[in-house]
N, C-alpha and C positions, 0 to 999 in steps of 0.2 A: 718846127717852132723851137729854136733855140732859147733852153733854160726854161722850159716850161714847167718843171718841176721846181724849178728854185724856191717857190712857195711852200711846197709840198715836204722836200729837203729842209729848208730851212727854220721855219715854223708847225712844222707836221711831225704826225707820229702816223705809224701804219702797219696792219696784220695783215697776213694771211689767213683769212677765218675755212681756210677748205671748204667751203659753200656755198651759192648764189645767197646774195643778202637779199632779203625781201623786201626788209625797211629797216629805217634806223630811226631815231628820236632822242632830243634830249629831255634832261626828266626840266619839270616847271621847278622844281627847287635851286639849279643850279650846280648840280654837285654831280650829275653822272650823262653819260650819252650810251645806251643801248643798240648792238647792231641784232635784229632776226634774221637765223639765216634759213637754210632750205634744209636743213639737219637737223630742227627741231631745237637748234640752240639760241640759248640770249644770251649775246657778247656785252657784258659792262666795261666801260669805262671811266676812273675818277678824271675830269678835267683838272684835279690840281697836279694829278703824278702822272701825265697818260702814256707814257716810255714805261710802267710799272705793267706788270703781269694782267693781263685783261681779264676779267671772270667769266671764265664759263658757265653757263646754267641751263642742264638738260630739262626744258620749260616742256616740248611737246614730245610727243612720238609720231614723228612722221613730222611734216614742215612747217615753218611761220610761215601764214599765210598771210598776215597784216600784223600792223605796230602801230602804235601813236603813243605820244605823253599821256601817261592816268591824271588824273584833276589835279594831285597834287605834289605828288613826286613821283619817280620811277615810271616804268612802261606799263600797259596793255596790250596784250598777243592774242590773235586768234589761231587757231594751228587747224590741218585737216586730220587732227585726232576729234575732232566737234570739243576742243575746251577753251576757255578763256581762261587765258594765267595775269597775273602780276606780277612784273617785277619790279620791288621797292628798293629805293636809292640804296635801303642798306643791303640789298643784297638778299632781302626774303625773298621767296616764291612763292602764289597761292593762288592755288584754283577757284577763281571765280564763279565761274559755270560749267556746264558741262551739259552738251546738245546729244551726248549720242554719234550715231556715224556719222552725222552730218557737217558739211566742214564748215568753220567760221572764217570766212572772207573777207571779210569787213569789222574794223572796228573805228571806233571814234571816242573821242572822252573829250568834258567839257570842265572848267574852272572850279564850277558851282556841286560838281561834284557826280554829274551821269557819267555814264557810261552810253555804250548803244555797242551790237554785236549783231552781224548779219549771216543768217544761217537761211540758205535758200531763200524761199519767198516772207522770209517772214524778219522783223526788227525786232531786236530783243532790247530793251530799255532796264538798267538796271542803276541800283542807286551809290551813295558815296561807300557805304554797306558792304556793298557786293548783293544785297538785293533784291530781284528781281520785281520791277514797278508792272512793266507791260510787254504785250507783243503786239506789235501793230502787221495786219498782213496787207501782200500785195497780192497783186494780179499777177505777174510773174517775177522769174529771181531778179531778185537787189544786186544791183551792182555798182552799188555806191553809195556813202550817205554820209551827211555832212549835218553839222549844230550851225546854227545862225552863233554869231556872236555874243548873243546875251543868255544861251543855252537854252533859250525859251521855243524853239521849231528844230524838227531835223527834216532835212530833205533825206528824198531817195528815189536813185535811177533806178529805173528800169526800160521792157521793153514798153515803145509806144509814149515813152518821156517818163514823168518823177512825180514825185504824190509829197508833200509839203502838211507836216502836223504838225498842230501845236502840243508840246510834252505834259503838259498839265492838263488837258484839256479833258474834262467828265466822260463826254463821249465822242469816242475817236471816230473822225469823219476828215481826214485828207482832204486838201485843195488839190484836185489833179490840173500837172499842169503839162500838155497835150500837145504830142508832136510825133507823127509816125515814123517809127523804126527803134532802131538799138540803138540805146543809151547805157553808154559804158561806166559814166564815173562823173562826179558830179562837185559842184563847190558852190560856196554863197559867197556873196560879196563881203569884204569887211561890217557894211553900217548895214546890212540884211534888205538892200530892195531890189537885187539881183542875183538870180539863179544860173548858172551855165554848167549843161553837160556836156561831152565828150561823146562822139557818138563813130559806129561803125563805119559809115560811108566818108571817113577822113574832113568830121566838118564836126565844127562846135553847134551849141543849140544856144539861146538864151532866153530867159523870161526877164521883164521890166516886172514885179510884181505888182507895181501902183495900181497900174493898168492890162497886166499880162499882152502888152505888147511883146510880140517874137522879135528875137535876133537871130541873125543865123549868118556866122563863121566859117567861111569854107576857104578852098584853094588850096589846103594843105596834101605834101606825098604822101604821107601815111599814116599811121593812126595818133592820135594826139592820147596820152595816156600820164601828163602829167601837168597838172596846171595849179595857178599858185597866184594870188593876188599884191600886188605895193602896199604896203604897210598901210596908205590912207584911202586903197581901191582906187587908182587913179587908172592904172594898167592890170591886165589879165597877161602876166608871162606862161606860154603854151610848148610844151615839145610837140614834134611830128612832121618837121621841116628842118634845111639844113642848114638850121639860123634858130637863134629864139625869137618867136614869134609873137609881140604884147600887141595885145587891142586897149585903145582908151576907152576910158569907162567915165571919161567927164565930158563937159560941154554936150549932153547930148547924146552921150554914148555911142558904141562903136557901127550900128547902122551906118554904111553910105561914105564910110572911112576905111583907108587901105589901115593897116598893120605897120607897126613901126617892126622892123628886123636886125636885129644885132646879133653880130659875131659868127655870121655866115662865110662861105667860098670854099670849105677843105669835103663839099660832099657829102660829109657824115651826116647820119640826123643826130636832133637833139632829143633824148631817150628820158632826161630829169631836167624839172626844174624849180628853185626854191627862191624865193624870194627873200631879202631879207626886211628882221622883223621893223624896225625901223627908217632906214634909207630907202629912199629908189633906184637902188640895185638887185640886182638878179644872178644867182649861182646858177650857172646850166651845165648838166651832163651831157655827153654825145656818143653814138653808139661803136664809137673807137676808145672809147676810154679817156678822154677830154676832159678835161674842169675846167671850167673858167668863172670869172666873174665878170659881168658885164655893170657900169653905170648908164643908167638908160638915157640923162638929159643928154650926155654928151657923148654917149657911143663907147665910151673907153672901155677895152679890156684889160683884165690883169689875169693871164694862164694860173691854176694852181696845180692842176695836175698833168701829165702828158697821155696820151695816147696809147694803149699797149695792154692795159690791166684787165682788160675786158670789158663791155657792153654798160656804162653805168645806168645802176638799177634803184638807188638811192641818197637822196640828198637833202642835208636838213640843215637850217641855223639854229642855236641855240639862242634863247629868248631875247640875252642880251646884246646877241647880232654879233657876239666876240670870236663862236667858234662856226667851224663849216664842219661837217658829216658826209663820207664819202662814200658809199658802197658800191661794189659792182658785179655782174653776174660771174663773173669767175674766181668769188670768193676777195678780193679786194677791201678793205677796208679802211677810210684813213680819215684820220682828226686835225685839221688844221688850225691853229691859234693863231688869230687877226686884229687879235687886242693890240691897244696902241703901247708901246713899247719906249 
């Protein structure tokens, strides 16, 4: 692919962080994008100078194990040191919690100000504070967990499917929502009336919740371990095939309808994918080192990065859809500016 990079070169900046990134995020204020890598570090960057010297910040001992945007600026990290840190736009760091030897694998953070952190079988729910509201348990490890939109439920996978609480709620009693085997990682719809996990045997799950009608996603080569909804939940874009794989989530939902597939044929699978936060376009990683952006009405690609950099392992928009976030397992990292010029 001739000039695949010319995105990347010509509107990008890029480090070598020496270590698989875990995750990356930009903060909700606007002002920074954070890479976690496998070295226990949090890479910042200001989006107004990001050619300037990156900040290093030795968050964990021992690896980022997950990242998301905190409520309202800057990151939340879980590491397998069992802590949960902050990192704040300006550059503080602060231990939020701390589990012990247990590793925190999971985190999520919501608008209104939660948090959630998942250490084994159990949810830790903590407030704008730092906190601590609740622990909700499961029947076995959490492996994934997600806020509804209006931060009022968090799902969470596990085995045997995912258990659906409401966060305010007097006494904690889950809707379990049931489907045999392993459930890897999990998402809500944008308007919160569908559930879909990611599950072992290379096939999605879904719930309708009106009515807990099942979906069920399959045909994919191998594991699907990144999914990402259209800004008004129209499409579900999926890695784990050698194409981005959306299912439509309107007229009726994806029951009984093949998969729309974009930016298939070179064999690679696709390892990330993000959607962006307003268009119906889609950023996908592949597991050659591949960027691209696909537009879904019309199929179009636009390359931003080439192939070579290692396995992409992370990929994010910034709120206002302006920048793209690029990580990849052999330490890669790179910030694309797509603002209109």
């Amino acid at each position: 692919m001739s000039g695949a990079d010319y995105l990347l070169d010509s509107r990008g900046v890029s480090q070598n962080l020496g270590a698989w990134v875990a995750g990356l995020a930009f903060g909700h204020e606007g002002r920074t994008c954070s890479f976690g890598t496998s070295d226990g570090v949090l890479h910042q960057v200001m989006l107004a100078a990001p050619q300037d010297a990156w900040a290093r910040h030795e968050a964990h001992q021992g690896a980022v194990l997950s990242l998301c945007a905190d409520a309202k600026d800057g990151v939340v990290s879980g590491g397998d040191d069992g802590r949960l840190m902050r990192l704040g736009a300006d550059g503080t760091v602060t231990e939020l919690a701390r589990y012990g030897s247990r590793w925190v694998e999971h985190v999520a953070a919501h608008e209104s100000g939660l948090r959630a952190a998942v250490v084994g079988k159990a949810v830790h729910l903590l407030d704008g504070a730092g906190a601590a509201i609740k622990s909700l348990a499961h029947p076995t490890s959490v492996t994934g967990i997600a806020f509804d939109g209006k931060g009022k439920r968090i799902a969470a996978s596990h085995y045997n499917g995912a258990s659906l609480w409401f966060v305010a709620a007097k006494e904690d009693k889950p809707r379990a929502l049931e489907w045999k085997g392993s459930h890897t990682g999990i998402i809500f719809s944008p308007d919160g009336t569908h559930v879909v996990t990611c599950m072992q045997e290379n096939t999605l799950h879904g719930w309708r919740l009106a009515d807990g009608q099942h979906m069920r996603m399959a045909g994919y080569p191998a594991k699907t371990k990144s999914l990402s909804f259209t800004s008004k939940g129209r499409w579900l874009a999926t890695s784990g095939a050698d194409c981005v794989v959306l299912w439509p989530f309107f007229g009726g939902g994806p029951m009984g309808k093949a998969p729309t597939e974009l930016a298939g044929g070179d064999q690679a699978l696709c390892s990330a994918v993000a959607c962006h936060p307003q268009q119906e376009v889609v950023a996908a990683g592949f597991n050659d080192g591949l960027v691209l952006i696909a537009e879904v009405a019309s199929g179009r690609i636009v390359p931003v990065a080439a192939p070579g950099r290692g396995a992409v392992s992370a990929l994010a928009w910034s709120d206002s859809g302006t920048h793209l976030g690029i990580g990849t397992e052999e330490g890669f990292a790179g910030l694309v500016d797509l603002s209109r010029r």
